[in-house]
C-alpha positions as CSV (number, residue, x, y, z in Angstrom):
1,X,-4.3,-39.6,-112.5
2,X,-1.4,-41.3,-110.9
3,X,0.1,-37.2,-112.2
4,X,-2.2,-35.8,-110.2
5,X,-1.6,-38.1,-107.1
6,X,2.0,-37.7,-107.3
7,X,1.4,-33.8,-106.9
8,X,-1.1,-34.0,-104.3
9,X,1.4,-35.6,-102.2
10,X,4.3,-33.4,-103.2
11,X,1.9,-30.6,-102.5
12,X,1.1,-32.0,-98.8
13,X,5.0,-32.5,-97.7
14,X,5.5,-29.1,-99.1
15,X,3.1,-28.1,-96.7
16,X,4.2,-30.0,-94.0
17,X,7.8,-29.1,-94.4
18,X,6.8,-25.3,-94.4
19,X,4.8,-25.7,-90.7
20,X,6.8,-28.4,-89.3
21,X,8.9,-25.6,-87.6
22,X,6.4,-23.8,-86.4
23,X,4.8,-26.8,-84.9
24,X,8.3,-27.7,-82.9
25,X,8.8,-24.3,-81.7
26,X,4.9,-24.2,-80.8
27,X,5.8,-27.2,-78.9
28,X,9.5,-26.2,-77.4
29,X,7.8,-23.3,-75.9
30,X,4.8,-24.8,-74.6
31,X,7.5,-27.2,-72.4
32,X,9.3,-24.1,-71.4
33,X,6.4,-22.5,-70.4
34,X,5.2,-25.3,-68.2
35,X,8.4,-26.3,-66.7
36,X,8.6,-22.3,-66.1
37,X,5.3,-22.5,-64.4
38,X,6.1,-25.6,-62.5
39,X,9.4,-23.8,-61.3
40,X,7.5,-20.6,-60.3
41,X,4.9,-22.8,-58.1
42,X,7.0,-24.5,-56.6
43,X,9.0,-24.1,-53.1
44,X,11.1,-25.0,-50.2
45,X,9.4,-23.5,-46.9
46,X,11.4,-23.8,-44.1
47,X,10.2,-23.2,-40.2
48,X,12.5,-22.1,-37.8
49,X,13.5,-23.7,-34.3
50,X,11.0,-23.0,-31.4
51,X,8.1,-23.1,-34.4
52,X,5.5,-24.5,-36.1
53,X,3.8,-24.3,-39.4
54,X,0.9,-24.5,-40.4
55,X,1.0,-25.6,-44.2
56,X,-2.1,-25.4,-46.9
57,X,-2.2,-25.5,-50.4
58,X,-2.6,-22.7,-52.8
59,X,-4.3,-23.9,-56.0
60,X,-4.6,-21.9,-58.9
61,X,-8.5,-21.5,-58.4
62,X,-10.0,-21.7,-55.2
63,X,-9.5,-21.2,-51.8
64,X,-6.4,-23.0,-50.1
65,X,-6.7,-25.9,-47.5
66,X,-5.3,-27.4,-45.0
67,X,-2.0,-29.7,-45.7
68,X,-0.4,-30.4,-42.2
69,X,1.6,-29.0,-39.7
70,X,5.7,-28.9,-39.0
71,X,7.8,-28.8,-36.3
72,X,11.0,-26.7,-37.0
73,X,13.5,-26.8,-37.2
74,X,12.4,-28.3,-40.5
75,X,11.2,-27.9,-44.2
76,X,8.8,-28.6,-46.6
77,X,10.9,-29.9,-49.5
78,X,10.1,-28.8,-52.8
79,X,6.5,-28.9,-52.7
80,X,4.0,-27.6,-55.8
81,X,1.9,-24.4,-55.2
82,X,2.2,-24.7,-50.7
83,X,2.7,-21.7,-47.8
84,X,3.6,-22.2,-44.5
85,X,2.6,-19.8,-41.8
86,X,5.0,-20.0,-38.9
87,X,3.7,-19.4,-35.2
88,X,6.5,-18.8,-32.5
89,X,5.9,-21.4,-30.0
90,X,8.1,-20.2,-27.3
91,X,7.3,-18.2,-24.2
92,X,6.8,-14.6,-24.7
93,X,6.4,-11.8,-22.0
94,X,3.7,-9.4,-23.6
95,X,4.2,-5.8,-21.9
96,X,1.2,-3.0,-22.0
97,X,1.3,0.5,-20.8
98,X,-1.8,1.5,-18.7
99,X,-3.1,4.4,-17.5
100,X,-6.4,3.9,-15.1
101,X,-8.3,5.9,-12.8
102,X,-8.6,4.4,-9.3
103,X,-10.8,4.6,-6.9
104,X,-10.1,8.0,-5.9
105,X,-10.2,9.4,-9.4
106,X,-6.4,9.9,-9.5
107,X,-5.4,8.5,-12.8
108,X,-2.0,6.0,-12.4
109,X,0.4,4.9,-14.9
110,X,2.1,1.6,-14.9
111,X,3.3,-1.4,-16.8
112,X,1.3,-5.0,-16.8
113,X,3.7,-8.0,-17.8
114,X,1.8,-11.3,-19.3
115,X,4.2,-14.4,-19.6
116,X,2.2,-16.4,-22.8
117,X,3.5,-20.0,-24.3
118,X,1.4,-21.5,-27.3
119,X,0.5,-24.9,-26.3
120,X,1.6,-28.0,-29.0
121,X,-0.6,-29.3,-31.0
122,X,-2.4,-25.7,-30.9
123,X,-1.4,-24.2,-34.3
124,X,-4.2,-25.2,-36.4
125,X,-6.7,-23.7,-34.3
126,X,-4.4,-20.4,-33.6
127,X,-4.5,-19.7,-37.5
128,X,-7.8,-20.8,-38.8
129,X,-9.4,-19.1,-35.5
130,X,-7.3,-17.0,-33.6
131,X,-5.6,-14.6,-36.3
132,X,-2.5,-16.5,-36.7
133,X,0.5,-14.6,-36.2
134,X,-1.6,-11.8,-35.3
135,X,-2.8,-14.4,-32.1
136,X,-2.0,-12.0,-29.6
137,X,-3.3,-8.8,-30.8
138,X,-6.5,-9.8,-32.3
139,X,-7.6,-12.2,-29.2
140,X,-6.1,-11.8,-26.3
141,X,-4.4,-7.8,-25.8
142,X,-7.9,-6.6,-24.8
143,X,-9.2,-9.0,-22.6
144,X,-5.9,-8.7,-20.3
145,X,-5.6,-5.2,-20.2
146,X,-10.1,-5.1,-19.5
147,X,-8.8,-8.0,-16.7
148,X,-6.2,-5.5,-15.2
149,X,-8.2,-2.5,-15.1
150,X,-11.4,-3.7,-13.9
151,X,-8.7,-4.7,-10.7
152,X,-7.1,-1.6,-10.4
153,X,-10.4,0.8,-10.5
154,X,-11.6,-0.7,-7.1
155,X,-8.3,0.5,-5.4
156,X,-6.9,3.9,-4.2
157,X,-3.6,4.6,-6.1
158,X,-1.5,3.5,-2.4
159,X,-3.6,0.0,-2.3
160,X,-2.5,-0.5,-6.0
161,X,1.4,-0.5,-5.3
162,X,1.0,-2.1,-2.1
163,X,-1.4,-5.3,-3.6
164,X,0.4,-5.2,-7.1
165,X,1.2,-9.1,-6.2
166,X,-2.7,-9.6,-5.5
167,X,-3.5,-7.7,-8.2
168,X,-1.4,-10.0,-10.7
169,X,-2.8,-13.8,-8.8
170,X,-6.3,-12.5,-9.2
171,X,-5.5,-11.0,-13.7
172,X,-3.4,-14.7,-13.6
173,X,-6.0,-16.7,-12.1
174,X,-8.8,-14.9,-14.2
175,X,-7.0,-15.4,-17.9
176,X,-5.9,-18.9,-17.2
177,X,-9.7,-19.5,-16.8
178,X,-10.6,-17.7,-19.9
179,X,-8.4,-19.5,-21.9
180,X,-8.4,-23.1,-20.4
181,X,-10.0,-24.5,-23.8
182,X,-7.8,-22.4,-26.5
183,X,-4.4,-23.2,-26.7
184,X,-3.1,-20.0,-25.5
185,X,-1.5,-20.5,-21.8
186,X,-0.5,-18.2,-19.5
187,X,2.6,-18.3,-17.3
188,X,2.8,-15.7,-15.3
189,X,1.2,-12.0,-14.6
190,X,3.4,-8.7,-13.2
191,X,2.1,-4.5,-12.2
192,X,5.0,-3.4,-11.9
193,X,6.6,0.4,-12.8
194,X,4.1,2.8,-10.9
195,X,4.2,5.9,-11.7
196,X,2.2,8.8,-9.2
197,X,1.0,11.9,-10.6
198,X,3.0,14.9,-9.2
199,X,0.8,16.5,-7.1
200,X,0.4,13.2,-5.3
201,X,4.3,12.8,-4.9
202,X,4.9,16.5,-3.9
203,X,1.6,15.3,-1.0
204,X,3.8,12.6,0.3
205,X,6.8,14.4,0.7
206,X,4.8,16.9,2.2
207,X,3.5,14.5,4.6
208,X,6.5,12.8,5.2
209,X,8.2,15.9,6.2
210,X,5.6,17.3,9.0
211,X,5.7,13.7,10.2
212,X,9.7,14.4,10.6
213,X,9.1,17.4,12.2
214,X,6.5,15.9,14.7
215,X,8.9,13.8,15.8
216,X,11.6,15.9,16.4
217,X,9.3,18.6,18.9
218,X,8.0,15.3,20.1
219,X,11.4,14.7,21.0
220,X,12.4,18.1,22.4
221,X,9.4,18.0,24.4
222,X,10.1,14.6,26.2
223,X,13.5,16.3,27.2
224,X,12.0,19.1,27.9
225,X,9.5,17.1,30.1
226,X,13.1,15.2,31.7
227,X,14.6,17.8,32.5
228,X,11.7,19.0,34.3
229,X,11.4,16.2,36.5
230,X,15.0,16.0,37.1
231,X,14.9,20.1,38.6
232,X,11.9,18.7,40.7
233,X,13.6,15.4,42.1
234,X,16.7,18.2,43.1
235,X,14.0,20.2,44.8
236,X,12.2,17.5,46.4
237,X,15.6,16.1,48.2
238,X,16.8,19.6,48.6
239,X,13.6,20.0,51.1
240,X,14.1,16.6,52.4
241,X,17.1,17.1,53.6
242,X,16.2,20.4,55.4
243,X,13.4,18.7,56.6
244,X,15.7,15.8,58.2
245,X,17.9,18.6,59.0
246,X,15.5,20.7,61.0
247,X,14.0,17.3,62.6
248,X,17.7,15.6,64.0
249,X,19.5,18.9,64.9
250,X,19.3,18.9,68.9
251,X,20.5,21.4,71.5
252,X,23.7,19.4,72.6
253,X,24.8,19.3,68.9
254,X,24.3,22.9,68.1
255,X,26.3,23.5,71.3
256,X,28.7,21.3,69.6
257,X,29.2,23.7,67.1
258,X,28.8,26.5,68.9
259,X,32.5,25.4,70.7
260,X,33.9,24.5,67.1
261,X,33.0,27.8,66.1
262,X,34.4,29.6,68.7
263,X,37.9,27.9,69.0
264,X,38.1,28.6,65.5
265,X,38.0,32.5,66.0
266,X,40.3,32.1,69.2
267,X,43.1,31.8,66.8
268,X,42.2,34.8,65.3
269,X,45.2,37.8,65.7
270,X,44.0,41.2,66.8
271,X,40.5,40.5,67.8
272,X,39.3,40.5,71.0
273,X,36.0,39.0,71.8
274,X,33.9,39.3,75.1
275,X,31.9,36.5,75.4
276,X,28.7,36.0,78.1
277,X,28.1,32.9,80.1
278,X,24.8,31.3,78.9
279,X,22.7,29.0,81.2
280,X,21.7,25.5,81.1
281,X,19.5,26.1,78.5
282,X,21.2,28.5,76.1
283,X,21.8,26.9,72.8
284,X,24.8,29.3,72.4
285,X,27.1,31.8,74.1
286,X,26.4,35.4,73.1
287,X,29.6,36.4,71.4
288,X,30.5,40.4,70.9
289,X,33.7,41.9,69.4
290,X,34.8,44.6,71.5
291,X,36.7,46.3,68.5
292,X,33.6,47.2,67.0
């Protein structure tokens, strides 16, 4: 018996010392394999200046949930099986491209400018509601562009350029309200870069041009009309003064000249002149040259 006990336990730490290596490596790697798990889940997420992120968990099984939020510029530490979505909280100007039919069915091409700042505190709701990183795009592009163009159809393309500033208070006024309980702010609204169609440019020149010319025959005919009245004011004191002429003239000054004339010619060589006494009434002596 005590042969047969002696060989059982021979018999057991021959077993043993067969196995025992397998066990230890069975073991090693099952360490390995954790701490290799353990590295692989976990991670240092870091989040930027001007950020925040929005940190969850991400079990093995399961959905993720909610862990906190950061402020960068900042990190997470080492943390087991955790994301972080970052969200830019720093004003951004969002530009669109538009092309709307006015009022006048003349389709007009311009730029809308939307100044946008994330308010603090907002970032939970921007990712579990609004799309995340994807804010803009999934929530708000549409509703400011349907804000803009259901301004701009009520105009005429000329009333669009000339109330762009109206245009952008009334978008500005209109989103603020819209988004006064989401924390999604806006700063500031442009229309700016308005571009005409062609035919409408090639009108305005057009119209600009016979306006130019207007003015010019508008011109030539006021001088026209001056010069006019200047010929007329000659005439008018041309027959004035004949009139005064003809009205102050009296015998005793025609006499007058009469005498001037006639010692004038009495200097004159070679001529001989016959003149006739006139009366008291004559105006003038009757002068005849006798070499003719």
């Amino acid at each position: 018996m005590n042969g047969n006990g002696t060989g059982g336990f021979g018999n057991a730490t021959r077993i043993i010392g067969r196995i025992g290596p397998v066990i230890g490596a069975v073991l090693v790697l099952t360490i390995l394999s954790v701490a290799g798990l353990s590295k692989v889940g976990c991670a240092n997420h870091h989040t930027p200046p001007g950020f925040e992120g929005y940190i969850r968990s991400k079990p093995l099984v399961g959905a993720g949930s909610f862990v906190g939020i950061q402020k960068g510029p900042t990190s997470t530490g080492w943390v087991w099986r955790q994301g972080v979505i970052n969200i830019d909280m720093r004003p951004r100007t969002y530009s669109e491209e538009m092309s709307i039919r006015t009022s006048k069915g003349t389709e007009l091409k311009f730029r809308a400018h939307a100044r946008i700042k994330l308010r603090e505190s907002g970032v939970k709701e921007i990712v579990e509601k609004l799309g995340g990183e994807d804010w803009y795009d999934n929530n708000v592009k549409r509703t400011f562009q349907r804000a803009v163009r259901e301004e701009v159809q009520k105009l005429d393309p000329f009333e669009v350029k000339n109330q762009s500033l109206e245009i952008a208070q009334y978008v500005l006024e209109k989103m603020q309200a819209e988004y006064a309980e989401r924390p999604i702010e806006f700063i500031s609204v442009d229309i700016g870069n308005i571009q005409y169609p062609q035919t409408i440019v090639e009108s305005v020149i057009k119209k600009f041009v016979t306006v130019q010319e207007n003015q010019r025959k508008d011109i030539e005919l006021e001088i026209t009309q001056r010069e006019i009245e200047i010929e007329v004011a000659k005439a008018d004191g041309i027959s004035d003064a004949q009139r005064i002429i003809r009205k102050t003239l009296d015998p005793m000054f025609l006499q007058y000249e009469a005498l001037e004339a006639i010692e004038q010619l009495a200097g004159s060589q070679n001529t001989t002149f016959t003149m006739v006494p006139f009366g008291r009434d004559a105006k003038a002596p009757f002068i005849l040259n006798i070499d003719k």
